[in-house]
C-alpha positions as CSV (number, residue, x, y, z in Angstrom):
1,X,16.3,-156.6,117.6
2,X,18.2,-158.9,115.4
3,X,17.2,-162.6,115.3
4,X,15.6,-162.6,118.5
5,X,13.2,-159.6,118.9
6,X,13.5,-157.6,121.6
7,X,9.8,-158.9,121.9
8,X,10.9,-162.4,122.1
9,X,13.9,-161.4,124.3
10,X,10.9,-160.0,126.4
11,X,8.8,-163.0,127.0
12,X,12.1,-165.2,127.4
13,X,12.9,-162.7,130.2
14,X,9.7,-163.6,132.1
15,X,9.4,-167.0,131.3
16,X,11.8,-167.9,133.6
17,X,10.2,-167.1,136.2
18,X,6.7,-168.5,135.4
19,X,5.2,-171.5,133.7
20,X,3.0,-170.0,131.3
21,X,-0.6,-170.2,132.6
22,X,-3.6,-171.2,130.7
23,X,-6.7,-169.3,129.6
24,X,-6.4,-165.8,130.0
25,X,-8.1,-164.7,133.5
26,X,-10.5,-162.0,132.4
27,X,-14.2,-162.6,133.1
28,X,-16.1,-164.3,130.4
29,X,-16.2,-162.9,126.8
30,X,-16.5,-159.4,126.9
31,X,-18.3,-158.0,123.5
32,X,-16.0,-154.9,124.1
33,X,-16.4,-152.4,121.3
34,X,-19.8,-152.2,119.8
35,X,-21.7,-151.1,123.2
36,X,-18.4,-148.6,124.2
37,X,-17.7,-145.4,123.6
38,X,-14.4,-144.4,121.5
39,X,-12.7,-141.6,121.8
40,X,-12.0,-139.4,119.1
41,X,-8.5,-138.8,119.7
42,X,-6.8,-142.1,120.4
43,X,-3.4,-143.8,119.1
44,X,-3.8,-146.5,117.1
45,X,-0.3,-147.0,115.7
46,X,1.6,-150.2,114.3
47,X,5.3,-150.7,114.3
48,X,7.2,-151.7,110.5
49,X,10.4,-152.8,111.8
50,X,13.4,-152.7,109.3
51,X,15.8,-154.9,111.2
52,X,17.0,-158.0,109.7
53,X,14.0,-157.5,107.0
54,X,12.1,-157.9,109.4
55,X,8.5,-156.2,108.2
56,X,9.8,-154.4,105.4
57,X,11.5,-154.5,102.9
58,X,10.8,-158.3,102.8
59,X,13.9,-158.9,102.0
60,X,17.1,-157.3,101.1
61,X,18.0,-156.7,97.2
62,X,14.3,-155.4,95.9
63,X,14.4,-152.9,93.2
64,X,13.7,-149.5,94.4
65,X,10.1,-150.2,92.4
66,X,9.1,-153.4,94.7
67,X,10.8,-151.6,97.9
68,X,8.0,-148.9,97.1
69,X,5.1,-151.3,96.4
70,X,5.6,-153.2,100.0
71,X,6.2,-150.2,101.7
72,X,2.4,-148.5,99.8
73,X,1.2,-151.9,101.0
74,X,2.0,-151.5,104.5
75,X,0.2,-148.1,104.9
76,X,-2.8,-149.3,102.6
77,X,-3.1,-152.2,105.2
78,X,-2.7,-149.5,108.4
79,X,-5.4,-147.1,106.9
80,X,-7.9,-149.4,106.0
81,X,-7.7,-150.8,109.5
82,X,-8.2,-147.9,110.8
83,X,-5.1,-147.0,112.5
84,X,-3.7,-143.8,112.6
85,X,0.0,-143.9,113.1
86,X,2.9,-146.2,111.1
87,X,6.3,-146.3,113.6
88,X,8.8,-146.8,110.9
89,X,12.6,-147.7,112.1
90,X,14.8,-145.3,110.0
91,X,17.7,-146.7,111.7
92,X,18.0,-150.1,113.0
93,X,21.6,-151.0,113.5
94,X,23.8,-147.7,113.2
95,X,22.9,-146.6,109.5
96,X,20.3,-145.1,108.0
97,X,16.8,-145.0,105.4
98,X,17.7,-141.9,104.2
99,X,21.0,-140.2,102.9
100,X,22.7,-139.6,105.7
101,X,25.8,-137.5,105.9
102,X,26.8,-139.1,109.5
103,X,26.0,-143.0,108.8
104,X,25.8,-145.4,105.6
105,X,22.7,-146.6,104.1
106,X,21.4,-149.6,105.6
107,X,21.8,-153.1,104.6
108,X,18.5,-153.6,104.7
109,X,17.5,-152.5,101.9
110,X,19.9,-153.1,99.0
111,X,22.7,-156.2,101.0
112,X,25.1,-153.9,101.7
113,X,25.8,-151.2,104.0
114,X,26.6,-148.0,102.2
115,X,25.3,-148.8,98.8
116,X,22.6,-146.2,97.6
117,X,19.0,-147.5,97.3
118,X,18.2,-145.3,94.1
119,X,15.4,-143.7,96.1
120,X,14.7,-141.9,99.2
121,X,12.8,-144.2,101.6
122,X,12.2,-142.0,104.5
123,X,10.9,-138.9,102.5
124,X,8.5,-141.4,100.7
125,X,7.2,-142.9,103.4
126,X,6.6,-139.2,105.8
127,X,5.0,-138.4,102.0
128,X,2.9,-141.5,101.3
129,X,1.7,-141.6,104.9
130,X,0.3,-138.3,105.5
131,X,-1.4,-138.8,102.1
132,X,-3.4,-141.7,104.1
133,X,-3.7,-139.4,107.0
134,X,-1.8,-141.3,108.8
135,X,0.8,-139.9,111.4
136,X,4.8,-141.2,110.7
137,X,6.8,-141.4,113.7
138,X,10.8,-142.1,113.0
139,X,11.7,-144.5,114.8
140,X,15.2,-144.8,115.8
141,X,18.0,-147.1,117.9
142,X,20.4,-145.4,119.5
143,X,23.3,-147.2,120.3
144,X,23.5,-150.6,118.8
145,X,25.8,-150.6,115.6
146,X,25.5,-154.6,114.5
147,X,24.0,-157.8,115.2
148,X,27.1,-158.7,114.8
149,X,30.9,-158.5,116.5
150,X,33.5,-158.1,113.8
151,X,33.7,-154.2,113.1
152,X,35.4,-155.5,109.4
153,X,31.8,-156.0,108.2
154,X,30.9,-152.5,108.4
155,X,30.7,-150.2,106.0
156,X,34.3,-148.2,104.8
157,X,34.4,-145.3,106.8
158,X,31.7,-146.0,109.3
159,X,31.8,-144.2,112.4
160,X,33.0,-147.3,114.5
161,X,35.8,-148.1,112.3
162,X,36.7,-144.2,112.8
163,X,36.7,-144.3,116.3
164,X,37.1,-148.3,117.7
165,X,37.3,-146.5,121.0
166,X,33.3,-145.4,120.5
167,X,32.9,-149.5,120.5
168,X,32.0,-152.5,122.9
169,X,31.7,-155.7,121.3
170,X,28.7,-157.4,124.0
171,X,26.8,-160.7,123.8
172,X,28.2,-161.3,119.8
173,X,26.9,-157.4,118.9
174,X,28.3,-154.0,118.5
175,X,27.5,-151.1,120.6
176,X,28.0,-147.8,120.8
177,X,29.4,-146.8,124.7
178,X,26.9,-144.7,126.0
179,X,29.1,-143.2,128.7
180,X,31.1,-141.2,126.4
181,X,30.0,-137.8,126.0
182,X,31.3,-137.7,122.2
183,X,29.3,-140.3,121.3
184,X,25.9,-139.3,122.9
185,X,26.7,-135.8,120.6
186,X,27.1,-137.9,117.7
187,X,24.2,-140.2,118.1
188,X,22.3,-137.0,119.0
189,X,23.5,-135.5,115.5
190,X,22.6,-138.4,113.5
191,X,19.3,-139.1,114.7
192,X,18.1,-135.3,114.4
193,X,19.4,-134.8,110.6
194,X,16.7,-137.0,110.0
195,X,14.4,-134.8,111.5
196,X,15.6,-131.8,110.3
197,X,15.0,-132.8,106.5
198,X,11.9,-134.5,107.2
199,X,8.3,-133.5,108.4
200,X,8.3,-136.4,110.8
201,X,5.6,-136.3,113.5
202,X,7.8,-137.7,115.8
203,X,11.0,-139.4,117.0
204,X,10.9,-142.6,118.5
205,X,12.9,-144.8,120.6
206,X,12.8,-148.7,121.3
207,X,13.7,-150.5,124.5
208,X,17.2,-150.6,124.0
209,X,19.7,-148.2,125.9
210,X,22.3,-150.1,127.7
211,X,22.0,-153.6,125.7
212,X,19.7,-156.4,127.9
213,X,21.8,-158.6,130.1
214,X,23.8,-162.1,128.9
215,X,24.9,-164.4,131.2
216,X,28.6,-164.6,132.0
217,X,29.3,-161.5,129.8
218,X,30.6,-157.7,131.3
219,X,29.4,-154.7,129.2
220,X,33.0,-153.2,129.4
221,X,32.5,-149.2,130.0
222,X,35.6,-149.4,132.5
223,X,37.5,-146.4,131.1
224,X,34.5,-144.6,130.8
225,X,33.7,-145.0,134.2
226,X,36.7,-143.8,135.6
227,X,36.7,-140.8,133.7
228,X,33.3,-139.6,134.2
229,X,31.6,-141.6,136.9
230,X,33.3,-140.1,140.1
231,X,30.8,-137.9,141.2
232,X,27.8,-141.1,141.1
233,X,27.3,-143.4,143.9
234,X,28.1,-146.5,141.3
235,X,28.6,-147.4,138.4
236,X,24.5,-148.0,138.0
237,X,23.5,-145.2,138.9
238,X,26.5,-143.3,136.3
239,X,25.2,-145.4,133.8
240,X,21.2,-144.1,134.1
241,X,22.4,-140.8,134.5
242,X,24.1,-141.1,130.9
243,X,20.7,-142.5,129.7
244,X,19.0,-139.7,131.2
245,X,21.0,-136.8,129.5
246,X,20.5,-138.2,126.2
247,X,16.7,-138.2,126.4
248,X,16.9,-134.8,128.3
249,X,19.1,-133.4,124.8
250,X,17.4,-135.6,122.6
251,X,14.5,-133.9,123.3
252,X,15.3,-130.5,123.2
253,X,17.1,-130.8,119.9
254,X,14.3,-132.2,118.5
255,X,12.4,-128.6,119.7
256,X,15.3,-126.5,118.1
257,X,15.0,-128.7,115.0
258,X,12.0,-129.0,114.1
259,X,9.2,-127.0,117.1
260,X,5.9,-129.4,117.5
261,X,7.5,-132.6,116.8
262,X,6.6,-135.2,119.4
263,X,9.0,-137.4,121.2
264,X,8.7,-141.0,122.9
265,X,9.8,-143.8,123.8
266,X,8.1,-147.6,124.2
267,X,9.9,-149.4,126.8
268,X,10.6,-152.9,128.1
269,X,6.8,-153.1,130.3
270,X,8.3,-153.3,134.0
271,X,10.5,-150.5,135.4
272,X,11.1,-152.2,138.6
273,X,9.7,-155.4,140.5
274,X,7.8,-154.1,144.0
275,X,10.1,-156.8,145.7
276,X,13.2,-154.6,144.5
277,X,11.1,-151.1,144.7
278,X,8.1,-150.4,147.0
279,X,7.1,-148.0,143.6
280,X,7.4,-151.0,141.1
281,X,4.9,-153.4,140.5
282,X,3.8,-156.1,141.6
283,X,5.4,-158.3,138.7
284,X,8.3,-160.9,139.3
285,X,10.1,-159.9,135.5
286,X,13.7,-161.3,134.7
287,X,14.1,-157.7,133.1
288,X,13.4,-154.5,134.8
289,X,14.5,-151.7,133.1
290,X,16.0,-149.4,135.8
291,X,18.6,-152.3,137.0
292,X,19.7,-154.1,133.9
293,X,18.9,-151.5,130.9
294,X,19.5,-148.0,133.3
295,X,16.8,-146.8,131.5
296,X,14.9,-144.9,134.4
297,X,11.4,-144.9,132.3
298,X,9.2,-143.8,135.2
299,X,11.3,-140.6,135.9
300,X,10.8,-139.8,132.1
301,X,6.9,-139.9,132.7
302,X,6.8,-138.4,136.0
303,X,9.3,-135.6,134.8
304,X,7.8,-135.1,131.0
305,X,10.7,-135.5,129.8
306,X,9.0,-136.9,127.0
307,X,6.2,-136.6,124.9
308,X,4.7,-140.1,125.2
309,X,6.3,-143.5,126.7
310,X,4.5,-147.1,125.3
311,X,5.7,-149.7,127.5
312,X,5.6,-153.2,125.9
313,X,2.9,-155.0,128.1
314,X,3.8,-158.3,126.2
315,X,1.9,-160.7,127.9
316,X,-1.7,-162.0,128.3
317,X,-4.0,-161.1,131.0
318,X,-3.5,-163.7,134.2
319,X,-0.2,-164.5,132.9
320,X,1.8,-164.6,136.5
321,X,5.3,-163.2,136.4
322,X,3.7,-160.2,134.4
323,X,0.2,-160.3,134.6
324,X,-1.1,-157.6,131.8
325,X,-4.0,-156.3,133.9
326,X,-1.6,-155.2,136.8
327,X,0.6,-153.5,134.5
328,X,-1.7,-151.6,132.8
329,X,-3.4,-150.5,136.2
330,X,0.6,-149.7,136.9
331,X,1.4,-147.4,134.3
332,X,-2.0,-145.5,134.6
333,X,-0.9,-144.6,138.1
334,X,2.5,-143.6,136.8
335,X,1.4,-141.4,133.9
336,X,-2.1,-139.5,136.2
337,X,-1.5,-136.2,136.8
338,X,1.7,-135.8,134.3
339,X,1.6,-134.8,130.7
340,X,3.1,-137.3,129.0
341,X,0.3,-139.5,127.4
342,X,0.3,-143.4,128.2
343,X,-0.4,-145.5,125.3
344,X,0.2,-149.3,124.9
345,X,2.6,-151.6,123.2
346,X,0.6,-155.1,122.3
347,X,2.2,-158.2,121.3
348,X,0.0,-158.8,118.2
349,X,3.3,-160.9,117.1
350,X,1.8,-163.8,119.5
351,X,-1.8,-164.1,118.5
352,X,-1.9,-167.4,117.1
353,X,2.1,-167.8,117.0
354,X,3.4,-171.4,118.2
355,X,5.2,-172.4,121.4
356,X,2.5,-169.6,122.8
357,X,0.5,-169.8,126.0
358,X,-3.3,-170.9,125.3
359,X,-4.3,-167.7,125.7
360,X,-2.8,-166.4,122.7
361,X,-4.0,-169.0,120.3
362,X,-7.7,-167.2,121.5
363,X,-8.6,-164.1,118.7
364,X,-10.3,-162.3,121.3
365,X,-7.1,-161.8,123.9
366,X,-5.9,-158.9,122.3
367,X,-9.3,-157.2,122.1
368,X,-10.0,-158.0,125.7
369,X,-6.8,-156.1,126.4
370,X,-8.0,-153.1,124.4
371,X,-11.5,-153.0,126.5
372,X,-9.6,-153.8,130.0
373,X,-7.4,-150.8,128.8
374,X,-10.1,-148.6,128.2
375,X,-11.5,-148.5,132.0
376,X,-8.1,-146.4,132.7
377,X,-8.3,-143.1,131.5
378,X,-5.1,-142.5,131.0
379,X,-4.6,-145.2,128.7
380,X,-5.2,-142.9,125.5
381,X,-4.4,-145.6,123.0
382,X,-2.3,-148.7,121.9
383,X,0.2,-149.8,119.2
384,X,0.9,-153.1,117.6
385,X,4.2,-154.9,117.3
386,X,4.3,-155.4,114.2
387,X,3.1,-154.4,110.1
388,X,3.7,-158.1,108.9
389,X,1.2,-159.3,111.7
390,X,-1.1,-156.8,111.2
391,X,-1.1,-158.1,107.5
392,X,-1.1,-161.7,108.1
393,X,-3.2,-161.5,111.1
394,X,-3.2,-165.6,111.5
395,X,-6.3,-166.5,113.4
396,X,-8.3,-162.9,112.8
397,X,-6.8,-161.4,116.4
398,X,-6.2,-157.9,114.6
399,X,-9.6,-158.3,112.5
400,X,-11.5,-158.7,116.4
401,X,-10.2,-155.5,117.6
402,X,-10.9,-153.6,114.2
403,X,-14.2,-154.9,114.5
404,X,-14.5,-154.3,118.4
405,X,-12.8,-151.2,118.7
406,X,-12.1,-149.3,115.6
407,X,-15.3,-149.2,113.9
408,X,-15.0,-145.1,113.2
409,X,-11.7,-143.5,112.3
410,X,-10.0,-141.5,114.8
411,X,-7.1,-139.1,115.2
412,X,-3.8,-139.6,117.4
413,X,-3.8,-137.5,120.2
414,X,-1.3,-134.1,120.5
């Protein structure tokens, strides 16, 4: 994510097609929750993003004592809302919250990458959060290394120092080059030791496989390409097809791991524009996930390749390059009929935020999204970006859909 989210990256995306519109477009006020029936299986999850301190911890340098406190805090805050499942990122930016043999601790927690926290993060969270009842879902990124492009700054004997030919410097960040089978088996390995010593409920991926577009800049896979990509029709479709095998292994190593832990992933929200793809919707995005990420999210769904995919419907209902109401009416269609369960990525960050549309300075948006949500049957539940706004919760917008929506506890659906 770095210092723009990949939520703010998101809305940027669109906003350049659209002048953001006014009032949401839903009918009237709907009093959603107290006359409707909730099911008693339903996701109600929150991410608590590590990234640049971004929820937790608040900063880096805490003593292992105050790391603990925030992080109790967090799932205090989650259960007493009555959510259900905490999305914790256990490795933001090539490292790791727990000891690793494969990557260095992350920065994130003590200032520098490498050095040893003095406690163990991850097993104290998976611990503290199923003594809430409440699921823990690890939440990883794949391929970026750093939010920033000088490989000196990492860690002695990190991986990308090891092998510089693993590396692309892109848009002032590090990645990893997914088209190199030795690094989709390393990745692979480093994201399941994690798993393997902890009862996680599930593994988790982000939005971000091949990184999101800059201007004027070349992702530099060349090599790559001409080693491997000679049986694709392009370099595109190469490119998906390299995203595609590491879900496809991620998720069955996860089975031989560690059987009956669940896997998804929570997407940028449009897959493809219907002016690009007569499947897509009808959305005019700046992003669409199967041309500029080659991330080929509805194939996941329609293949269950995964367990459960939560696309980040980011935007307010009427809002016209993206408008949520079609997009959730969208992926309903995608996910009938399959088992992989549908839930929803809500921008919680927004509600009240500045430089917002005027829709998003109203506490009852996000609950109207929860009750438009709930006339699509496949929508089986929703999760909130992020643990610091669920906390803060500016202008009550979190407080309206406890209140509407979560008056009885319920438990995430298997």
């Amino acid at each position: 994510m770095g210092r723009m989210s990949r939520r703010a990256f998101a809305w940027a995306a669109l906003s350049t097609l659209a002048t953001a519109q006014g009032a949401a477009a839903a009918p009237g006020r709907p009093d959603p929750g107290r006359s409707r029936r909730r099911a008693a299986t339903e996701m109600r999850g929150v991410w608590l993003a590590t990234v640049a301190n971004r929820d937790w911890p608040s900063r880096a340098g805490l003593t292992p004592a105050e790391q603990r406190a925030e992080l109790i805090a967090h799932l205090d805050h989650a259960a007493r809302d009555r959510l259900n499942t905490v999305i914790l990122q256990v490795r933001p930016t090539a490292d790791a919250l727990w000891a690793s043999p494969y990557e260095p601790w992350t920065e994130y927690l003590t200032g520098t990458q490498g050095q040893d926290p003095g406690w163990d993060p991850l097993g104290t969270a998976v611990r503290e959060a199923h003594a809430r009842g409440l699921e823990l879902h690890a939440w990883f990124n794949p391929y970026r290394i750093a939010n920033h492009a000088d490989p000196a700054r990492l860690a002695d004997g990190h991986p990308a120092r090891r092998h510089p030919d693993w590396v692309v410097p892109y848009g002032g960040k590090l990645y990893y080059n997914p088209g190199l089978p030795e690094v989709r088996a390393f990745v692979r390995r480093a994201m399941l030791d994690a798993v393997a010593r902890y009862p996680v409920d599930a593994v988790h991926f982000d939005d971000y496989f091949y990184p999101y577009p800059v201007a004027g800049q070349t992702f530099d896979d060349d090599a790559a390409y001409d080693r491997y990509g000679g049986d694709f029709s392009g370099r595109a479709a190469w490119r998906r097809d390299n995203i595609d095998q590491l879900v496809k292994e991620m998720a069955a190593g996860i089975q031989q791991v560690r059987p009956g832990t669940r896997f998804g992933i929570s997407p940028f929200g449009v897959w493809r524009n219907a002016t690009t793809d007569s499947r897509g919707s009808d959305t005019r995005a700046g992003v669409q996930t199967y041309d500029d990420l080659h991330a080929d999210t509805r194939t996941w769904v329609r293949n269950h390749w995964i367990d459960y995919i939560v696309p980040q419907l980011y935007w307010h209902i009427g809002f016209a390059a993206a408008d949520y109401a079609t997009l959730v009416a969208w992926w309903a269609q995608v996910a009938e009929g399959t088992k992989t369960h549908l839930y929803i990525g809500e921008a919680l960050y927004r509600a009240g935020a500045q430089g917002q549309p005027s829709a998003w300075r109203d506490p009852v948006e996000l609950s109207r999204h929860l009750t438009l949500a709930a006339t699509r049957p496949q929508v089986r539940g929703h999760v909130f970006f992020a643990a610091k706004d669920v906390a803060a919760d500016p202008i009550g917008a979190m407080a309206r859909v406890v209140a509407d929506h979560y008056g009885q506890p319920a438990k995430p659906p298997r």
